[in-house]
N, C-alpha and C positions, 0 to 999 in steps of 0.2 A: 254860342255853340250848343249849350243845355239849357234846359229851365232851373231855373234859382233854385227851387225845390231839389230837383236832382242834382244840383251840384251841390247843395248840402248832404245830402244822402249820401254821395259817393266821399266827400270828407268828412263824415264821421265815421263811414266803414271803413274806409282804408287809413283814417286816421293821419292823414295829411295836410299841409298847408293851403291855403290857394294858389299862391304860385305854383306848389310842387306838383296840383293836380291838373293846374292848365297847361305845364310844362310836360304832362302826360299826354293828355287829349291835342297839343300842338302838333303831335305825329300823323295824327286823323286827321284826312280830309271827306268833306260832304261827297256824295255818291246818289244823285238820285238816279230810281228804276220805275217805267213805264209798269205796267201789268203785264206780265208774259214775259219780260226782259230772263236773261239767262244772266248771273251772276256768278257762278261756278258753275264750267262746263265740266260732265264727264271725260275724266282720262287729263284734267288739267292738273299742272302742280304749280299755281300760283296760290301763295300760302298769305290769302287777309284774316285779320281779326275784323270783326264789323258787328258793331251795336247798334240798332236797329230804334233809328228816333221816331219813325211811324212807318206804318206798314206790316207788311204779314208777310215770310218767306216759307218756304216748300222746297223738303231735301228730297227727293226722291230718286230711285233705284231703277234705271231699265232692264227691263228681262229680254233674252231673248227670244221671245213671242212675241214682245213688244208694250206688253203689259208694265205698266208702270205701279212702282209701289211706295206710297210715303212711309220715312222712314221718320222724318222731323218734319213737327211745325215751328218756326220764333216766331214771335211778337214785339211790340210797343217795349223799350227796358231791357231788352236780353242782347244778350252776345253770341256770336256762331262763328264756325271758322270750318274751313273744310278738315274734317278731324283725320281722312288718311295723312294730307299733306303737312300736316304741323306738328303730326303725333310720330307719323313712321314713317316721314322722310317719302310717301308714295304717291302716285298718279291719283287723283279723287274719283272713287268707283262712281261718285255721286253727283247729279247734279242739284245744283239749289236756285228757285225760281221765283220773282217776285211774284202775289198773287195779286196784287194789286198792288195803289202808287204807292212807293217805298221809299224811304230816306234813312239812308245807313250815316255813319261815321266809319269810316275805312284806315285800316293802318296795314304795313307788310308785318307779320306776326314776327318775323324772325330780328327786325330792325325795335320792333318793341319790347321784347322779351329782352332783348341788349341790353335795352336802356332802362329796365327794370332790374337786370344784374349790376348794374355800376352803381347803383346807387342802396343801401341797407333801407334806407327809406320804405323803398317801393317793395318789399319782402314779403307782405301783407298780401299787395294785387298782384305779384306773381303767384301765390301761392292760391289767389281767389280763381284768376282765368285754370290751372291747372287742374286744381280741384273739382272745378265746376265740370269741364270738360270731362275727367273721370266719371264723375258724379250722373251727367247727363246718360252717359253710356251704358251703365250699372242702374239706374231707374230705367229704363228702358228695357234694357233682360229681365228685373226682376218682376216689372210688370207681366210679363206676360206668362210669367214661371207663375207669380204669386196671384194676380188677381183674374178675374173672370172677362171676357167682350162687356159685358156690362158695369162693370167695378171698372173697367179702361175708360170705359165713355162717361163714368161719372166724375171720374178722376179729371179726364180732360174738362169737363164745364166747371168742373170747381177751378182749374186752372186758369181758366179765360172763357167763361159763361158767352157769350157776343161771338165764338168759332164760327157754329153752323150758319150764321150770318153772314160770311164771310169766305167761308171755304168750300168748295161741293161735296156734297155727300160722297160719291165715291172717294174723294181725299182722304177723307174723316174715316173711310171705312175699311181700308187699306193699314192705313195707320194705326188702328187698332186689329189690326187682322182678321178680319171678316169683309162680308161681300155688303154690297149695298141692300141686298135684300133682308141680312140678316141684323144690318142696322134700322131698317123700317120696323122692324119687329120690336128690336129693344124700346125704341120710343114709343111707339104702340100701348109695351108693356108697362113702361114707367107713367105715361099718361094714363092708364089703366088703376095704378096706384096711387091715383093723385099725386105725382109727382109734378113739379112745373116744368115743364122739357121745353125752353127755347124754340118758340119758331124761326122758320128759314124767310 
């Protein structure tokens, strides 16, 4: 189901057995997504956790002009879940879209989260998806309180350098709140300063 590698990694963080950690991931089942597939539709309240074994997903926002705005990218390693539905009980404003070919691990959040209360064991990884999910949300405002369109774009390559290979510019440009034109610019400016800015 994982690579050895990462099922060691998740048993030293969570600090678990290997039965206790395959007896976790038994909840998940594989989910593969086409490129363009809809995995959470807007206005849905089907509430998955889903870890993300390859592939790239895209939360975005429709406006009603019709303009779309990314709100999230996951990757390769990360976990997402549609955070109106598992957090406040609500219809997801948002939708999330494979951007190309995807392979999740899927579980119903609310059937895992159970199976994380019954057990003291599992106290650790409840406390990690909760967290993290806090966590995502709060780096997200503070970015754009605290750093500048260009402090966001550096932030994002330091995070997953191989994006703009991946993702179209206007994605990338939404998501840090700016337009596509005023993202030609930042790369412009950074390849100005000898910076090495990823080609597309």
């Amino acid at each position: 189901m994982l690579e050895e590698n990462k099922v060691n990694h998740y048993l030293d963080f969570f600090d678990l057995a290997p039965e206790e950690l395959m007896s976790l991931f038994s909840l998940a089942k594989e989910k593969v997504l086409k490129e363009g597939d809809v995995y959470v539709k807007e206005g849905s309240t089907t509430g998955k956790l889903a870890y993300i074994k390859s592939g790239l997903i895209r939360c975005f926002l429709l406006k009603e002009n019709g303009e779309e705005t990314t709100v999230l990218l996951r990757w390769e390693d990360q976990f997402f879940t549609a955070y109106d539905t598992v957090l406040f009980n609500q219809a997801s404003r948002f939708t999330y879209q494979a951007m190309e070919h995807t392979v999740l691990l899927e579980a119903d959040y609310q059937v895992f989260m159970d199976f994380l209360n019954k057990n003291s064991k599992f106290s650790k990884a409840k406390d990690y998806f909760l967290i993290s999910m806090l966590a995502e949300m709060m780096e997200r405002v503070e970015s754009f309180v605290l750093l500048n369109p260009e402090e966001r774009y550096l932030r994002l390559l330091k995070d997953k350098p191989n994006i703009v290979q991946r993702c179209p510019d206007k994605y990338i440009a939404t998501l840090l709140g700016i337009t596509p034109v005023s993202l030609s610019r930042i790369r412009k400016r950074l390849t100005s300063s000898s910076f090495a800015v990823p080609k597309k």
